[in-house]
C-alpha positions as CSV (number, residue, x, y, z in Angstrom):
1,X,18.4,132.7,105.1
2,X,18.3,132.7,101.5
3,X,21.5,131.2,99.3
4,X,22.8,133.0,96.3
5,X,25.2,132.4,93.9
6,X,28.4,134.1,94.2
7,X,29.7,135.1,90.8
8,X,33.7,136.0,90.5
9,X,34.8,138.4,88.1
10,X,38.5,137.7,87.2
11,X,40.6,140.3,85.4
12,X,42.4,139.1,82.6
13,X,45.7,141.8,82.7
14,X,46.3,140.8,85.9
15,X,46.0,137.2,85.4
16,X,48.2,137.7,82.3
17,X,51.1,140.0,85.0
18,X,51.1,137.3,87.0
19,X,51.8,134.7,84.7
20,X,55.0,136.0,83.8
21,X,58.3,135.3,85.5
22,X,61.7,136.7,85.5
23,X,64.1,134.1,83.0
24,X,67.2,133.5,84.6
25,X,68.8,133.3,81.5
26,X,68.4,137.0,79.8
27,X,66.7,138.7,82.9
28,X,63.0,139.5,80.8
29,X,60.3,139.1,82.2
30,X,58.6,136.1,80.0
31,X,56.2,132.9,80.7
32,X,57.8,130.0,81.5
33,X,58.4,127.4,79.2
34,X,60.9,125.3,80.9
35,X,63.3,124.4,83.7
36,X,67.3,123.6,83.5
37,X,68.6,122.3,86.7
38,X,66.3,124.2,89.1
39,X,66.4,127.5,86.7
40,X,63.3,129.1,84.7
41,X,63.7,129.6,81.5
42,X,61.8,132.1,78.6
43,X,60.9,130.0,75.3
44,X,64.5,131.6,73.5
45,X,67.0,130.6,76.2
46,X,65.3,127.1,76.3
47,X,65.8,126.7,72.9
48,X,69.5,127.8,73.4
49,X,69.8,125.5,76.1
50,X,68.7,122.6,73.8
51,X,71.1,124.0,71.2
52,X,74.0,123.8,73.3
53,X,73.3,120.4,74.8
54,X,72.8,118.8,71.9
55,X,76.7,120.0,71.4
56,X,76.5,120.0,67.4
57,X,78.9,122.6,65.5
58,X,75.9,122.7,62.8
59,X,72.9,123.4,64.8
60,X,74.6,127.0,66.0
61,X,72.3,130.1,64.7
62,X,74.4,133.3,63.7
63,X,77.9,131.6,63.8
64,X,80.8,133.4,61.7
65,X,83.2,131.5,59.7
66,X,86.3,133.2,58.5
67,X,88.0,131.3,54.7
């Protein structure tokens, strides 16, 4: 019996669909970047989950202030 070399051909798209997960935080479909007790999040609710932890008045994006 003669050996060979087994080559594997990979497909990038689907390497790339499975990759992605649903956020728990806007519902898209987005890779990972982080966890917040036990819940995946998408790079721009883990930034708004840093936002609000660090609990500052100043570091709030878009925020409205009526003179």
């Amino acid at each position: 019996m003669k050996q060979r070399e087994a080559v594997l051909m990979l497909d990038l798209e689907e390497a790339h669909h499975r990759a992605l997960r649903r956020c728990h935080g806007c519902g898209a479909y987005a890779r990972p970047v982080g966890e917040v007790g036990g819940r995946l999040l998408c790079e721009k609710c883990m930034e708004k989950a840093r936002r609000e932890s660090e609990g500052g008045e100043d570091g709030e994006i878009g925020r409205v202030i009526e003179v």
